[in-house]
C-alpha positions as CSV (number, residue, x, y, z in Angstrom):
1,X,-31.1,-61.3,123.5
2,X,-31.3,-60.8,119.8
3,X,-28.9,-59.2,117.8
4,X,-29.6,-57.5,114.5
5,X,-27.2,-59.0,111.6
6,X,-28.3,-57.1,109.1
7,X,-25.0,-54.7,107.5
8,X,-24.5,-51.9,108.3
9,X,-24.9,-49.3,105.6
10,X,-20.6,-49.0,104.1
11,X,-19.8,-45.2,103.6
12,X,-19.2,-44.1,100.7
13,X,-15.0,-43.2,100.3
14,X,-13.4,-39.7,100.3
15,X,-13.5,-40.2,96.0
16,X,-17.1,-40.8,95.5
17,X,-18.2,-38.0,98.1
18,X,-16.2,-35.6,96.2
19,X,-17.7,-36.8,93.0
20,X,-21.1,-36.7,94.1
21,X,-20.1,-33.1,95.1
22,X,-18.8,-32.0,92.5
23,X,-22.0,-33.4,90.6
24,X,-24.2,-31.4,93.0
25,X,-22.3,-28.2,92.3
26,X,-22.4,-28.2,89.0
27,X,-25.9,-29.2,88.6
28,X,-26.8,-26.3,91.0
29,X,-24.8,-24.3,88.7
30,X,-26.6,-25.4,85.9
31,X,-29.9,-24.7,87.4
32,X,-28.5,-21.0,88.8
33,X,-27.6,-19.9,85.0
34,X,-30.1,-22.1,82.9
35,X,-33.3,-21.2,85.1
36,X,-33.4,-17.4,84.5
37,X,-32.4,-18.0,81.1
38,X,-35.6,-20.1,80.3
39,X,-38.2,-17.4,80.0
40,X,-35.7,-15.7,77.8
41,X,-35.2,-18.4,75.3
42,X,-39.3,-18.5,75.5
43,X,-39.8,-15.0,74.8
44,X,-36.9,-15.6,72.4
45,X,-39.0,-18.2,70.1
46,X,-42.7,-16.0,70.9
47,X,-40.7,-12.9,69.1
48,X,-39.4,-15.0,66.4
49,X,-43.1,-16.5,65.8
50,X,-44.5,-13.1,65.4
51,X,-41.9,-11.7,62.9
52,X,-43.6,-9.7,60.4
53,X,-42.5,-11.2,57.2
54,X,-43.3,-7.8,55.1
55,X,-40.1,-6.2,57.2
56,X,-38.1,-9.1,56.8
57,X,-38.1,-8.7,52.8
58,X,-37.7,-5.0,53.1
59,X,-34.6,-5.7,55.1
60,X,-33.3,-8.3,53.0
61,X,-34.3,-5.4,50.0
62,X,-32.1,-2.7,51.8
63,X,-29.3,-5.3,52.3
64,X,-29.4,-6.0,48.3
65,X,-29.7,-2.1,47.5
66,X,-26.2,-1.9,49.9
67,X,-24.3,-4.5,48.0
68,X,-25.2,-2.4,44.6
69,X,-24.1,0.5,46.4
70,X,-20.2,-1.6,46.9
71,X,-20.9,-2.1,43.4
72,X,-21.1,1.9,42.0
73,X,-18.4,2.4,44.7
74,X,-15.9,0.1,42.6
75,X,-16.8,1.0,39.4
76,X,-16.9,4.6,40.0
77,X,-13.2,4.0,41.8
78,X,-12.0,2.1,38.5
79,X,-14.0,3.4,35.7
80,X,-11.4,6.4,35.4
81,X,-8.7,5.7,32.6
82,X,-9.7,1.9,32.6
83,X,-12.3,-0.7,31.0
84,X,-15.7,-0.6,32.5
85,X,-17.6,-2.7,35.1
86,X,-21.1,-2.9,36.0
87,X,-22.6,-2.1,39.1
88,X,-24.0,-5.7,39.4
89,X,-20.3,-6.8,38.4
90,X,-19.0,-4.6,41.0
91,X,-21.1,-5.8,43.8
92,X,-20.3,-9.7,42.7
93,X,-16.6,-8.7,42.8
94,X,-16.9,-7.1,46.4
95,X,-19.2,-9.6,47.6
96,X,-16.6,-12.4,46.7
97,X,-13.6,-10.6,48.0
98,X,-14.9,-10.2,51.4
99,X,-15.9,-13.5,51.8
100,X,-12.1,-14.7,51.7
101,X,-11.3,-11.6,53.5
102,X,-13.3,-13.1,56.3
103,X,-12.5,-16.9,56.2
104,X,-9.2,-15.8,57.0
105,X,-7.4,-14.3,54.1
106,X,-7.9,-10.8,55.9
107,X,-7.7,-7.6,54.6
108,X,-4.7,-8.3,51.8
109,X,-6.6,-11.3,51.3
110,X,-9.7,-9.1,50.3
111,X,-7.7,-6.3,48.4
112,X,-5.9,-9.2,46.5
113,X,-9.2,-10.9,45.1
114,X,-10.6,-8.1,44.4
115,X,-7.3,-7.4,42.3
116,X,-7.6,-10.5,40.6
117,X,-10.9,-10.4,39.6
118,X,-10.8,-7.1,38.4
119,X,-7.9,-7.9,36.1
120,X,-10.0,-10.7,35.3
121,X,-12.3,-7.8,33.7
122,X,-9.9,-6.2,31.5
123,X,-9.7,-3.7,33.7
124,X,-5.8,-2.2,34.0
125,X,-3.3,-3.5,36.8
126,X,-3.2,0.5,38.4
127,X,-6.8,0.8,38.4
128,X,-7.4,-2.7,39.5
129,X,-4.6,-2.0,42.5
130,X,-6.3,1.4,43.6
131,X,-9.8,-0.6,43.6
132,X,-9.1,-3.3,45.5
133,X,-7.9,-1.1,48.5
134,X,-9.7,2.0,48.0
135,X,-12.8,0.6,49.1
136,X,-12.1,-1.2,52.1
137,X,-10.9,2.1,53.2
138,X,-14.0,4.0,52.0
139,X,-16.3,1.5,53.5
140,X,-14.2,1.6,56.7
141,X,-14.2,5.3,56.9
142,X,-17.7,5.7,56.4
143,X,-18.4,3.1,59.0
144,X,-15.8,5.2,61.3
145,X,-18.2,8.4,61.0
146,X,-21.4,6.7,61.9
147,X,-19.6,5.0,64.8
148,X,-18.6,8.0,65.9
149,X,-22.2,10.2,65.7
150,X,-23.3,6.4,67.7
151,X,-20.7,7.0,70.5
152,X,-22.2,11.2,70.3
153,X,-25.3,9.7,71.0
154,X,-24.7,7.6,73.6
155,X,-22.5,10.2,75.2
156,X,-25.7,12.2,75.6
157,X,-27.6,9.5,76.5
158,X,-25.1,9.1,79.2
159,X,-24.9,5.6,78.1
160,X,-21.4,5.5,76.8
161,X,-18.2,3.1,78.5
162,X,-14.8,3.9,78.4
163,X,-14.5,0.2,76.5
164,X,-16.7,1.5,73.8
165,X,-14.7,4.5,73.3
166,X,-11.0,2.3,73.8
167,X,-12.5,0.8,70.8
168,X,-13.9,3.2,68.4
169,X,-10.2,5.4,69.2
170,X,-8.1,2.3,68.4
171,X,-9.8,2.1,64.9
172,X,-9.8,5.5,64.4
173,X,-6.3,4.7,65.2
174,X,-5.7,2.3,62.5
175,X,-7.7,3.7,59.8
176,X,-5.7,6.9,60.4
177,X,-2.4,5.1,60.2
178,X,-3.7,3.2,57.2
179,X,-4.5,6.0,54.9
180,X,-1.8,8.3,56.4
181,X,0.8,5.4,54.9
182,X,-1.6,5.5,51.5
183,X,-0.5,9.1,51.4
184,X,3.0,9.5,52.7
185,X,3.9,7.1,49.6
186,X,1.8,9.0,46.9
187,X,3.0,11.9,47.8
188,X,7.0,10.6,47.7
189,X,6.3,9.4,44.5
190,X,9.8,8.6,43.8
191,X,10.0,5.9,46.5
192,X,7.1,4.4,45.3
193,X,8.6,2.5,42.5
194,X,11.4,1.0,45.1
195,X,8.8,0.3,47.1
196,X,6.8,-1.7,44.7
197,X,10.0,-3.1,43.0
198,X,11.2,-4.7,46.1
199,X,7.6,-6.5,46.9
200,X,7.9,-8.1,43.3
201,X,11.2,-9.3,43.8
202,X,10.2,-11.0,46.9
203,X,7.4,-12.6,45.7
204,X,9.3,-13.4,42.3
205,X,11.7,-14.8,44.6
206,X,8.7,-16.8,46.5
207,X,7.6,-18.1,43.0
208,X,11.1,-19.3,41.8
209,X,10.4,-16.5,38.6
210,X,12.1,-13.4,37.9
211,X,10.3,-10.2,38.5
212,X,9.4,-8.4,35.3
213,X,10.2,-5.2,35.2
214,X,8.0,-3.4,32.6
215,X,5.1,-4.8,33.9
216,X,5.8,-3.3,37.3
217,X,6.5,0.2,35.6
218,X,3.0,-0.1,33.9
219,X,1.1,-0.5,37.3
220,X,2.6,2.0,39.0
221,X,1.9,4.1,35.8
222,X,-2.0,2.9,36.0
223,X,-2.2,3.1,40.1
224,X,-1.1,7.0,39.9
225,X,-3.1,8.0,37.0
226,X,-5.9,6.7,38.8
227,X,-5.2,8.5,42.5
228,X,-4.9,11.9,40.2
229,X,-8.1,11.3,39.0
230,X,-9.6,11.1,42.0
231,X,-7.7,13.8,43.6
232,X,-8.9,16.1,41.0
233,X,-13.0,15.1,41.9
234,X,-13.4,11.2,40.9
235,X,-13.6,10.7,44.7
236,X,-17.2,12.0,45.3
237,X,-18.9,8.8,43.4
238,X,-16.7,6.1,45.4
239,X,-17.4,8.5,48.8
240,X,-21.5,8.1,47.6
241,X,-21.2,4.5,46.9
242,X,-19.4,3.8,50.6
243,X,-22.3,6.4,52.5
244,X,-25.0,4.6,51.2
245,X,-23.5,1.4,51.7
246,X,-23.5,1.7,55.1
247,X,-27.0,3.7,55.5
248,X,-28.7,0.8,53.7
249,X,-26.9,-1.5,56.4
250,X,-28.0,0.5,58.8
251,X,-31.6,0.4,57.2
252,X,-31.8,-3.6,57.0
253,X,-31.2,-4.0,60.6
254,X,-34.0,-1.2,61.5
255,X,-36.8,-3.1,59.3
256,X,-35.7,-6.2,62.0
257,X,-36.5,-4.2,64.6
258,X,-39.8,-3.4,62.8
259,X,-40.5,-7.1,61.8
260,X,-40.3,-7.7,65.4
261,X,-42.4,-4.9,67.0
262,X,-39.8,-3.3,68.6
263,X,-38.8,-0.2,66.3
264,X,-36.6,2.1,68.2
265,X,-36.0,6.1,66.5
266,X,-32.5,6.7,64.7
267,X,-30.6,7.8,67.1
268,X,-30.6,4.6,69.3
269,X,-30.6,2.2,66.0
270,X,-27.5,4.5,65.3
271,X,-26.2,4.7,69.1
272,X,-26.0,0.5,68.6
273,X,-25.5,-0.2,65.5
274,X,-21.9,1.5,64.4
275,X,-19.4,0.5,67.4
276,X,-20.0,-3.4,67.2
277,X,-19.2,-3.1,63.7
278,X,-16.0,-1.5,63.9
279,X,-14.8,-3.9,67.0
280,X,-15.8,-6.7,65.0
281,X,-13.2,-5.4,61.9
282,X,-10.5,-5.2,65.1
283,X,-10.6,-9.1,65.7
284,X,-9.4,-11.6,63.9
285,X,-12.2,-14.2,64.5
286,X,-14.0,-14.7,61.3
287,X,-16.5,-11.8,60.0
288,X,-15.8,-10.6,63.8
289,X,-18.4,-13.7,65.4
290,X,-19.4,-13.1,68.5
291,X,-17.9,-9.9,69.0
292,X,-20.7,-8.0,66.9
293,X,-23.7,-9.7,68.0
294,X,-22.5,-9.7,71.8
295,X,-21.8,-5.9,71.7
296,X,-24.7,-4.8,69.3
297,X,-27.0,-6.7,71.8
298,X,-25.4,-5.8,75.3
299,X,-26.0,-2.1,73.6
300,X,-29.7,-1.9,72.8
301,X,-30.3,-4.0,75.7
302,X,-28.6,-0.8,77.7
303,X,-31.0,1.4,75.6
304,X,-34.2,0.0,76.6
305,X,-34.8,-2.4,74.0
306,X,-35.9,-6.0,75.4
307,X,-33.3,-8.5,75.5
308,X,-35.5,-11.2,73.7
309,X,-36.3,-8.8,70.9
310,X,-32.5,-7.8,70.7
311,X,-30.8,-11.1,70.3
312,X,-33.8,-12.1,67.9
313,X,-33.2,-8.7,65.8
314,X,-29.4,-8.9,65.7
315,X,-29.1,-12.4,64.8
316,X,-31.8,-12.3,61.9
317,X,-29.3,-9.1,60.6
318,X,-26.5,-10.6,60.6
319,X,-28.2,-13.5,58.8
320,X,-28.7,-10.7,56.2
321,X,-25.3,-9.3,56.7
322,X,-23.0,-11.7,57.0
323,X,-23.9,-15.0,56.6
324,X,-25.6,-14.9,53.4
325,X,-23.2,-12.6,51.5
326,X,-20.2,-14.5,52.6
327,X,-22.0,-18.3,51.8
328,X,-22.7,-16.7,48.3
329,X,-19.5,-15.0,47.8
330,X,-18.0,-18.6,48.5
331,X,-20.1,-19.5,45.8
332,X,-19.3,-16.8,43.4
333,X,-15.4,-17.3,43.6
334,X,-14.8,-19.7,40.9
335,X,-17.4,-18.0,38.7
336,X,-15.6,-14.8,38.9
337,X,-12.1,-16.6,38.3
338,X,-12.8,-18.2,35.2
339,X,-15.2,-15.4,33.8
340,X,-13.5,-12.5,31.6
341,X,-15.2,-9.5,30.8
342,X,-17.2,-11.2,27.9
């Protein structure tokens, strides 16, 4: 009788047949979430092969005619009672502030460069103050009222989410509370000057110097003259500058939807296009990354627009948008520092 000698086969221990396991499951979820997304990365690339270059200029055209547009907003904020800027010198300083606005200096981080490099320009402390805020609340308020006739249309689309309108009322929210506080303290002038006197010690105080006084008087004295003006009518040419701003935004990313043969009418390019934006100024993740492009594609997506043909049109715009103002802005910063008004 022969017997077989040969080993028998060991079994593998309890460790390596959970490893193998866990292997298994996470290739299979690999395969679950990859698979489907495969013909969308191909019809990704086949849309970005047949982008029609023609559109693609006109949209980075409309995204230079909307940073002119920041510009006549700032100079038509400070030309009042103050030194002159350009247009083109106004859209360099904007373009500049909001790229350390978004790298994480925020919005005082914004409004401060913006202060700096105005002042740079001769133009007075008051005037210089009152610019450097005024139009990140113009822009933002503008941006509010084309958010809001996107949420309308969605509404009667019957495409609308109870996030979306969370959202658009928690910046409504802000804004509100923002520019209410602008006015509650222009209207008690008298506080104003505490107000402004305390903030200087503080960062005298910061700065090991002592606060100067007269200088403080003077801004406050600039930063008034300069909200009368506007009271009395000056606000129309800054209100212009931020509308068009935002239309000629608006404009760049329909010419993507062109360039890729996908143009949608203005209602649904509206419908997606202000919400994201305003949740994006909400988070404090740089230039709101992520946020934007998630939402602004989930939404046209929802409105019949391919998803391909979405991600490709959203990305290239905020190509446009964001990523080449802010890398030049970078850019500009230390030309704007060291360069007076000339």
């Amino acid at each position: 009788m022969e017997v077989d000698l040969e080993p028998v086969a060991a079994v593998p221990p309890k460790k390596k047949v959970r490893r193998y396991l866990l292997l298994l499951l996470l290739a299979g979820l690999a395969v679950y979430f990859f698979l489907p997304r495969l013909a969308l990365m191909q019809h990704t690339l086949l849309v970005i092969s047949t982008l029609r270059v023609p559109f693609v200029l006109l949209a980075l055209g409309a995204q230079l005619l909307s940073a002119l547009s920041n510009g006549y907003l700032l100079r038509s904020v400070v030309h009042r009672g103050s030194k002159n800027i350009s247009i083109v010198d106004g859209a360099l300083v904007i373009t500049a502030s909001n790229s350390v606005g978004s790298l994480g200096g925020g919005v005082l981080g914004t409004a401060g460069m913006a202060y700096l490099f105005l002042r740079r320009r001769g133009v007075n402390p008051g005037a210089a103050g009152l610019g450097g805020w005024l139009f990140i609340c113009l822009n933002v308020s503008a941006l509010a009222v084309f958010s809001l006739a996107g949420l309308v249309v969605l509404i009667f689309l019957k495409k609308s989410s109870g996030l979306l309108a969370a959202g658009f009322t928690l910046v409504g929210l802000t804004l509100g509370a923002g520019v209410g506080a602008l006015v509650w303290i222009l209207l008690h002038r008298e506080k104003l000057h505490a107000i402004a006197t305390g903030i200087a010690r503080f960062l005298a105080r910061v700065r090991r110097k002592p606060p100067d006084e007269s200088k403080i008087e003077t801004a406050i004295g600039h930063l008034l003259e300069g909200w009368d003006a506007l009271v009395e009518g000056g606000w129309r040419g800054p209100a212009v500058g931020a509308v068009l701003c935002t239309s000629f935004d608006m404009s760049a990313l329909g010419f993507f939807f062109l360039a890729a043969g996908y143009p949608v009418n203005p209602a649904v390019l509206l419908a997606g296009y202000g919400v994201p934006q305003l949740l994006g100024k909400l988070t404090v993740i740089l230039g709101g990354i992520g946020v934007v492009e998630s939402t602004m594609v989930g939404l046209y997506a929802l409105l019949g627009v391919p998803k391909a043909a979405a991600i490709v049109v959203v990305l290239g715009y905020r190509l446009l948008s964001f990523w080449l103002p802010t890398l030049s802005g970078i850019a500009l910063v230390p030309y704007l520092e060291h360069r007076g008004s000339g």
